[in-house]
C-alpha positions as CSV (number, residue, x, y, z in Angstrom):
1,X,0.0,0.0,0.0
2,X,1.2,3.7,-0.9
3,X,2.3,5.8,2.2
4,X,0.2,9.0,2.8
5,X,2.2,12.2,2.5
6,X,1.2,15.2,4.0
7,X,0.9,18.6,2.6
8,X,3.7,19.8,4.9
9,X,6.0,16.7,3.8
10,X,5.1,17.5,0.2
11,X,6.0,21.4,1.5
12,X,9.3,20.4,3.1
13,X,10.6,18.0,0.0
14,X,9.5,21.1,-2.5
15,X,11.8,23.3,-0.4
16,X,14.6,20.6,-0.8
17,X,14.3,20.7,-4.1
18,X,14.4,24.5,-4.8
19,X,17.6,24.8,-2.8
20,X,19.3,21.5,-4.7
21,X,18.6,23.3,-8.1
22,X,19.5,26.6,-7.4
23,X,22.8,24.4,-6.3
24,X,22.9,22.0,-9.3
25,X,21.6,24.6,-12.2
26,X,24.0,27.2,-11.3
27,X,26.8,24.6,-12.3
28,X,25.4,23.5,-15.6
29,X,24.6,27.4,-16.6
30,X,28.9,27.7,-15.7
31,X,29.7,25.3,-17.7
32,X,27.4,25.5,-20.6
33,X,25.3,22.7,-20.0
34,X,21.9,24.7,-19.4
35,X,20.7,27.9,-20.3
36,X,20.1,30.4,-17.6
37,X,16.4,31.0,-18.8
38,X,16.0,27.3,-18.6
39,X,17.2,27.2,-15.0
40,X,15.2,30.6,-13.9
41,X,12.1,28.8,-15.1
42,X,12.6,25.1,-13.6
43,X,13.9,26.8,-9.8
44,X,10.4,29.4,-10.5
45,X,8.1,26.0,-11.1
46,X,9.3,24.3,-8.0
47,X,9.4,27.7,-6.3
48,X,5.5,28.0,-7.8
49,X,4.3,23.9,-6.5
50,X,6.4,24.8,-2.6
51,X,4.1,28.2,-2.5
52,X,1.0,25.7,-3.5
53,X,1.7,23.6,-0.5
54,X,2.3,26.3,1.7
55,X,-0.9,27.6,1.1
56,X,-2.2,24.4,1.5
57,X,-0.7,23.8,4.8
58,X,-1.7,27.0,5.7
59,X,-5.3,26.1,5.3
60,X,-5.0,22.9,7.1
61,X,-3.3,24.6,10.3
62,X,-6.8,25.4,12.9
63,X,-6.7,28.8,14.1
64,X,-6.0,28.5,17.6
65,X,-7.2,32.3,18.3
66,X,-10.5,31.8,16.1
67,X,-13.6,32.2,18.8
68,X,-16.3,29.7,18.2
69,X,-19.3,31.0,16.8
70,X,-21.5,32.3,19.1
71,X,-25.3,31.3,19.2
72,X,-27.9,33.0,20.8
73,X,-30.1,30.9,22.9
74,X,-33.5,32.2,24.1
Protein backbone atom coordinates (compact mmCIF):
# COMPACT_ATOMS: atom_id res chain seq x y z
CA UNK A 1 0.00 0.00 0.00
CA UNK A 2 1.17 3.67 -0.91
CA UNK A 3 2.30 5.78 2.23
CA UNK A 4 0.20 8.99 2.78
CA UNK A 5 2.15 12.19 2.53
CA UNK A 6 1.16 15.21 4.01
CA UNK A 7 0.88 18.64 2.63
CA UNK A 8 3.72 19.76 4.94
CA UNK A 9 6.01 16.70 3.76
CA UNK A 10 5.12 17.47 0.19
CA UNK A 11 5.96 21.39 1.51
CA UNK A 12 9.31 20.40 3.09
CA UNK A 13 10.58 17.96 0.00
CA UNK A 14 9.53 21.11 -2.54
CA UNK A 15 11.77 23.32 -0.40
CA UNK A 16 14.57 20.62 -0.76
CA UNK A 17 14.33 20.73 -4.07
CA UNK A 18 14.37 24.49 -4.81
CA UNK A 19 17.59 24.77 -2.82
CA UNK A 20 19.26 21.49 -4.74
CA UNK A 21 18.57 23.26 -8.07
CA UNK A 22 19.53 26.60 -7.36
CA UNK A 23 22.84 24.43 -6.31
CA UNK A 24 22.85 22.05 -9.26
CA UNK A 25 21.56 24.64 -12.18
CA UNK A 26 24.04 27.18 -11.33
CA UNK A 27 26.83 24.57 -12.33
CA UNK A 28 25.44 23.50 -15.56
CA UNK A 29 24.63 27.41 -16.61
CA UNK A 30 28.89 27.72 -15.74
CA UNK A 31 29.69 25.27 -17.66
CA UNK A 32 27.39 25.54 -20.57
CA UNK A 33 25.33 22.73 -19.98
CA UNK A 34 21.90 24.66 -19.39
CA UNK A 35 20.72 27.89 -20.34
CA UNK A 36 20.14 30.45 -17.60
CA UNK A 37 16.36 31.01 -18.76
CA UNK A 38 15.98 27.28 -18.64
CA UNK A 39 17.21 27.17 -15.03
CA UNK A 40 15.23 30.60 -13.92
CA UNK A 41 12.14 28.79 -15.15
CA UNK A 42 12.64 25.08 -13.59
CA UNK A 43 13.91 26.82 -9.85
CA UNK A 44 10.38 29.38 -10.53
CA UNK A 45 8.13 26.02 -11.08
CA UNK A 46 9.27 24.34 -7.97
CA UNK A 47 9.39 27.74 -6.29
CA UNK A 48 5.53 28.02 -7.84
CA UNK A 49 4.33 23.86 -6.55
CA UNK A 50 6.37 24.82 -2.58
CA UNK A 51 4.09 28.16 -2.46
CA UNK A 52 0.99 25.65 -3.54
CA UNK A 53 1.67 23.59 -0.47
CA UNK A 54 2.28 26.34 1.69
CA UNK A 55 -0.88 27.65 1.08
CA UNK A 56 -2.16 24.36 1.49
CA UNK A 57 -0.66 23.84 4.77
CA UNK A 58 -1.72 27.04 5.65
CA UNK A 59 -5.34 26.15 5.33
CA UNK A 60 -4.99 22.94 7.09
CA UNK A 61 -3.34 24.62 10.26
CA UNK A 62 -6.75 25.41 12.93
CA UNK A 63 -6.66 28.81 14.08
CA UNK A 64 -6.00 28.53 17.64
CA UNK A 65 -7.22 32.35 18.29
CA UNK A 66 -10.53 31.79 16.14
CA UNK A 67 -13.60 32.18 18.78
CA UNK A 68 -16.33 29.67 18.15
CA UNK A 69 -19.27 30.95 16.78
CA UNK A 70 -21.49 32.28 19.10
CA UNK A 71 -25.27 31.27 19.16
CA UNK A 72 -27.93 33.03 20.84
CA UNK A 73 -30.10 30.87 22.91
CA UNK A 74 -33.51 32.20 24.12
Amino acid sequence: MAEAFTAADKLRCAKREVSQRRRVYAGLVASGRMAQADADREIATMEAIAADYAAQVAAEKPDLFAMPEMRHVG
